[in-house]
N, C-alpha and C positions, 0 to 999 in steps of 0.2 A: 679500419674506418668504423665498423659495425660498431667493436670493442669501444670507440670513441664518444661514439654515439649512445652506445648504452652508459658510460661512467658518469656522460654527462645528465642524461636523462635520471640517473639515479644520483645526483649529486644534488646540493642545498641544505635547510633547515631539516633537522631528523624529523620533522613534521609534515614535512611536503614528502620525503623519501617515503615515509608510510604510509601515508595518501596515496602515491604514486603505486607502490607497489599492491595497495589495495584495490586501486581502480585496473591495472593491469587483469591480475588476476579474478576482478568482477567480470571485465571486457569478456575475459575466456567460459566464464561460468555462465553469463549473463547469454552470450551465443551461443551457445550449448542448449541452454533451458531455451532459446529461442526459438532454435532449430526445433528442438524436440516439441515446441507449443503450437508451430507452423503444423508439423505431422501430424500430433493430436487432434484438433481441431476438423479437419476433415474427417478422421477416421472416426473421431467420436459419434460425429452427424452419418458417417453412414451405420457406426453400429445402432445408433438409435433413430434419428430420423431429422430435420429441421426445426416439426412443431417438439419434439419431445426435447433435442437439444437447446432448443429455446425455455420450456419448461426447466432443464437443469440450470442453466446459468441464472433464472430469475430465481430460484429455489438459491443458490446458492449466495446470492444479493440481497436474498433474505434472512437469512444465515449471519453471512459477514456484518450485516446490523446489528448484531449482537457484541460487537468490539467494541461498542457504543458502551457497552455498562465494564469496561478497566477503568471508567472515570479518569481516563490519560494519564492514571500511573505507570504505563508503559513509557511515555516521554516525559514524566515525572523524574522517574529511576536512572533514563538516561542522562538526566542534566544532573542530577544527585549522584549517581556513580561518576560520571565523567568527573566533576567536580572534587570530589573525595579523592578519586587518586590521582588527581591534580597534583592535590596538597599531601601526597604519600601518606591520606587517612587509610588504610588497609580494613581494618578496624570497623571502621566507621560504613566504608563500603559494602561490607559484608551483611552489616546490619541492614542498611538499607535496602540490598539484594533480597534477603530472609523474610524483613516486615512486607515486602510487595509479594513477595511469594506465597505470603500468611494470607492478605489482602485478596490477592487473586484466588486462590482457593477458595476462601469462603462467597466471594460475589458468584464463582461458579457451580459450586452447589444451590446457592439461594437461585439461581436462574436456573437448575436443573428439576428443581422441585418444582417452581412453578410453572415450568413447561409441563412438566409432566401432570399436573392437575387441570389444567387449561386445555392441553391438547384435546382431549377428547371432543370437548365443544366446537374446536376451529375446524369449518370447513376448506380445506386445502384445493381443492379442487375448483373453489370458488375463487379464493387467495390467487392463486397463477391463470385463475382462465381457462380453466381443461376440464373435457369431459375423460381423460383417459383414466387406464383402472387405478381406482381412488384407494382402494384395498392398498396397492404396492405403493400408493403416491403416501399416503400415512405411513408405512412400515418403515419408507426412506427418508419419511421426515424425521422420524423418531430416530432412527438410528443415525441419520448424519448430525443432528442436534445434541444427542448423548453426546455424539464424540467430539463434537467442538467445544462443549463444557468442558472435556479434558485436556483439549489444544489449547485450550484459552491458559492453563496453566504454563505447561512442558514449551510451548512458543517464547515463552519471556528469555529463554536461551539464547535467541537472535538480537533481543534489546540489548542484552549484556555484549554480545560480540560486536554491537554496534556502535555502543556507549564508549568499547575500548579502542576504537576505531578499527576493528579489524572485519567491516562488511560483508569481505570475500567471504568468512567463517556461515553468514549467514547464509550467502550468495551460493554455497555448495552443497548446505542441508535442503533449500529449496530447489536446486535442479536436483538432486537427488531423487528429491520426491517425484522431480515433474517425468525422470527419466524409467524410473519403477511406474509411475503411473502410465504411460505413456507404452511398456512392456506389461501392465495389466490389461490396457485395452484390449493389444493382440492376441493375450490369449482368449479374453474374454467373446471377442470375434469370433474363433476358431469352436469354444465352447459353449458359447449360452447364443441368444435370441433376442435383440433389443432390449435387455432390460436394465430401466433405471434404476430397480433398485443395487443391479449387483455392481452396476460402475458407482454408484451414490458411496456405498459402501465400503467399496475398494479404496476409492479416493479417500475417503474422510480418514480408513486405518491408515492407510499410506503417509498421511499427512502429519496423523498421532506419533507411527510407531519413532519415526526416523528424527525428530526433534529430541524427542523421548532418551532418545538412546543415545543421541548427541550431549544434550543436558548430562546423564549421567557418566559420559565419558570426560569429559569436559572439566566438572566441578571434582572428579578425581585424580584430575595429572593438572594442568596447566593454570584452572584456575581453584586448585584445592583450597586453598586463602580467602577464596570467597563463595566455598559452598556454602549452601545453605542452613541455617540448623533451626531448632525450635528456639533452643537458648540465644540467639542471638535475633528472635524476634522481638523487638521491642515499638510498642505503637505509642510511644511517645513522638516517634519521628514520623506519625501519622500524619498528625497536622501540616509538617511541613511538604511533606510527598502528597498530601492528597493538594493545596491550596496551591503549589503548584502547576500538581495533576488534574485540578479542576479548570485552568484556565486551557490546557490542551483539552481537557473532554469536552467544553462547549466547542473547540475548534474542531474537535472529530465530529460532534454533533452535525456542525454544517455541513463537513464532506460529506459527513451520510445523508445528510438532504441530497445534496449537490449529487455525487457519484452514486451512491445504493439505490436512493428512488428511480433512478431512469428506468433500469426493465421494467421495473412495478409500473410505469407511470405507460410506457411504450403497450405492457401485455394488457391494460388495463382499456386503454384508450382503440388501440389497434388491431391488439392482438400478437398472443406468443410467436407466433411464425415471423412477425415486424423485430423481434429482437435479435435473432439471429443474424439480420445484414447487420443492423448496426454492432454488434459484439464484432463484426469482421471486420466494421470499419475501424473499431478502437482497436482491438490488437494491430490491426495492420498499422495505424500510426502511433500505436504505444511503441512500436519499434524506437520511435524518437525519443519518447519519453525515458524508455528507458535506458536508453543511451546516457541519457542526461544524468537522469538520475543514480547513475553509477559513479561519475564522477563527482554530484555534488552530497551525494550520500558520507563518506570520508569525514566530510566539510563539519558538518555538523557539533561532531563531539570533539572537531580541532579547533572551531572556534571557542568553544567551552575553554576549552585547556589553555588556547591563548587567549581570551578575553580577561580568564584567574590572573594568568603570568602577564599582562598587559604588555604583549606583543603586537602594537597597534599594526607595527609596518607588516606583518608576515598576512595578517587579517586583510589588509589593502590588497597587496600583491594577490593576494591569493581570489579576491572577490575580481580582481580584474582580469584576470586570469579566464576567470568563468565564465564574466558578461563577452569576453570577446569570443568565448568558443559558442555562446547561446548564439551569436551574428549568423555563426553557422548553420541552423537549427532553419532560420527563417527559407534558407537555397534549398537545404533540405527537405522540407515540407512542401515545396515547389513542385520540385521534381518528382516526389513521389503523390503528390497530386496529379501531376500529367501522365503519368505511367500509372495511378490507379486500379484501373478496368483490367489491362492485359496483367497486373499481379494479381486481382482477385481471381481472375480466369483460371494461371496459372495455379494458384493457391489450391482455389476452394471448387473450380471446373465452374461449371453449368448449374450447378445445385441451388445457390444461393445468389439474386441480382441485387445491387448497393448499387441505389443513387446518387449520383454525381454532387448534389447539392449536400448531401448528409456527408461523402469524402470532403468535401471542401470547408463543410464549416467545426467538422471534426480537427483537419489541419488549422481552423484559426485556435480552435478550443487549445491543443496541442501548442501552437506557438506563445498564446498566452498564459498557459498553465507553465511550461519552463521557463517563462521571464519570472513569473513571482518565485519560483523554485533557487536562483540566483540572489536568492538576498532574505529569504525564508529561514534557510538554512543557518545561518550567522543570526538573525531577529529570535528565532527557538532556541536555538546553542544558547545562545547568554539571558535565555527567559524574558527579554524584553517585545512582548505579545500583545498586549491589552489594547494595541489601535486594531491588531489583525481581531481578535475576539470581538469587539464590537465590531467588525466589519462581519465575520461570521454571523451573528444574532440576527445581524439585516438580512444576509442570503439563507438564511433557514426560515427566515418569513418570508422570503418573494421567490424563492424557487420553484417550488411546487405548483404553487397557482399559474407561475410564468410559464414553467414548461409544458401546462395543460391547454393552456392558452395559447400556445402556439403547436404544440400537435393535433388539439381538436377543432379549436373556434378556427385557426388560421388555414386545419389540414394540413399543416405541414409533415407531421407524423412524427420520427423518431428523428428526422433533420430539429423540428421545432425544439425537441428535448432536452439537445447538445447546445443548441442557439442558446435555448435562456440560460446554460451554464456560463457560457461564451460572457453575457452580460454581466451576470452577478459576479466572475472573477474579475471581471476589465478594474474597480477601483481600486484592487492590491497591485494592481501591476503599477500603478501611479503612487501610490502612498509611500509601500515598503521603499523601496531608492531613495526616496526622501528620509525616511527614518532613517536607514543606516548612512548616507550622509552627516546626518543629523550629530548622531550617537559616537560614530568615528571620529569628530573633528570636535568633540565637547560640545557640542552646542544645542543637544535635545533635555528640551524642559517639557516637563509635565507628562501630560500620556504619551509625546514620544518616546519616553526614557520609563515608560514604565512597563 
């Protein structure tokens, strides 16, 4: 019976089969890094403390702003690689691999320089809200910064596993990280004394070394065909990787409004020690998100490949497929709304108390960020963006102000902050399902088809 159950589960289109066995094997990696992010998380707040834990994650939100300048040749490269070996371009895919890799190098040096002649001027202590010692608070800015100048590079390793739809690949360099990271804290426990800068550190190389080492195993066995070379960089295919990659960088642009300014806006308005519950409360219901996002991650560079091969019905099935499992998501979000408090307890103990109001309007954030997630996926695979982009350009101009205005003028605090995301996403949840109706059935004209 088992046997039955699995031939059938792994039976269909070879496209769903490698879907499938990709989302399986996310499932297992994804729980894993889960687990292990649940244990971190406490243990990090007692190696360092609430206000100092709350300093690192906005420090690191500050940081992650900096994905902002790949100009979304990372999801450039994915629709151009996916696309090329579509069409069994080898060739052509390599090229394209090489020239983002030429690309990404030199944006990260040019941002390495000018950090480094600006740093001295920034005061940091001011930036996060902290009187702590600002000596170590600079030594770790500078040295987590160096090293993400070089992640920015060695990470493009995960675009390509992603592009070829093989996520798991990605899915196992990052628990890897999270599970060395995770065994750096305890020793660091055992050895040193609350300090940020030597977990700042830890992390950043952790993050470096194992992509690093993935990339160069990777582009020597399996995907030797499309390492990378000088010779095979050619920036003719600039124009078309970057005008691509400029219509996803104005749309990173927004999520960095949208997701990156929260702690800034929370430590700014409230205070560092106010980010810590609400970081408790997104991980606790990122649990969902990330659920989701396992499965529709796959999705992505298979619609690519069927949108090429104009495999309309596999595109249907499969979108419906999604929206009935999203139904799920809504019971979901329910229930771990009502049970909340006794998981935080459990979780995180007595250390840190999350408001009832900021779990619940995180759970709508959460419901409504996986609805657009079910029809995103298909709308970026086949490049057809440009209603979502000018929706972007409006929520990077009313976010900010909104979510000030409802943490400070209304008091709401770090609930107010997740609220005004809650708003500025609600019109892609209404538009995107119209597009891709639209687009599936022939009958998107004009910006919906473009």
């Amino acid at each position: 019976m088992i046997t039955n159950l699995f031939n059938k589960f792994f039976s269909g289109h070879e496209r769903s089969v490698k879907a499938k066995k990709n989302i399986l094997g996310s499932f297992a990696l994804k729980g894993m890094s889960m687990l292990i992010s649940l244990l971190l998380v406490p243990l990090t707040i007692d190696y360092l403390n609430p206000t100092k834990y709350g300093i690192w994650i906005t420090l690191m939100s500050v940081i992650a702003w900096f994905n902002f300048f790949d100009v979304g040749l990372g999801n450039g490269l994915r629709n151009k690689f996916a696309t090329a070996k579509a069409e069994g371009k080898d060739e052509l895919a390599r090229t394209y691999i090489s020239t983002t890799y030429a690309i990404i190098t030199i944006i990260s040096i040019s941002l390495f320089i000018i950090f480094f002649l600006i740093n001295h001027f920034l005061n940091w202590g001011k930036i996060l809200n902290t009187t702590n010692d600002l000596v170590e608070l600079e030594k770790l800015v500078f040295i987590v910064f160096s090293v993400f100048c070089m992640q920015f590079i060695v990470k493009l390793i995960n675009v390509i596993f992603i592009a070829d739809q093989r996520p798991v690949m990605s899915n196992l360099i990052n628990t890897t990280a999270s599970l060395v990271s995770l065994i750096t804290v305890v020793i660091l426990m055992k050895t040193t004394k609350g300090s940020l800068f030597y977990l700042g550190a830890s992390f950043s190389l952790i993050n470096l070394i194992i992509p690093l080492l993935a990339g160069i195993w990777f582009f020597n066995t399996s995907y030797k065909k499309y390492k990378p070379t000088f010779s095979s960089v050619d920036f003719s295919h600039l124009k078309e990787l970057v005008s691509l990659g400029m219509r996803f960088f104005i749309m990173q642009g927004a999520a960095l409004v949208v997701f990156m300014t929260d702690n800034m806006i929370i430590t700014q308005t409230t205070g560092p020690q106010d980010v810590t519950p609400y970081n408790i409360a997104y991980k606790y219901f990122g649990i969902v998100t990330m659920v989701f996002t396992i499965v529709t991650t796959p999705l992505w560079s298979a619609y690519t490949e069927a949108y090429v091969k104009k495999d309309f019905s596999w595109i249907r099935q499969a979108t419906k497929k999604v929206y009935k499992l999203w139904g799920l998501v809504f019971v979901g979000l329910v229930v771990m709304l009502l049970v909340s408090n006794y998981a935080y307890s459990f979780w995180v103990g007595d250390k840190v108390s999350v408001p009832f109001l900021l779990s619940a309007i995180m759970a709508l954030w959460v419901l409504l960020s996986t609805s657009t997630m079910v029809f995103s996926n298909f709308l970026s695979g086949i490049s057809k963006i440009k209603l979502s982009l000018w929706h972007s350009v409006f929520v990077s101009i009313i976010n900010i102000p909104l979510s000030i205005f409802f943490a400070k003028n209304l008091a709401m605090g770090s609930a107010g902050v997740i609220l005004a995301s809650v708003i500025c996403v609600f019109p892609r949840a209404i538009f995107q399902p119209i597009q891709y109706w639209k687009i599936i059935n022939g009958k998107a004209k004009g910006i919906w088809n473009q």
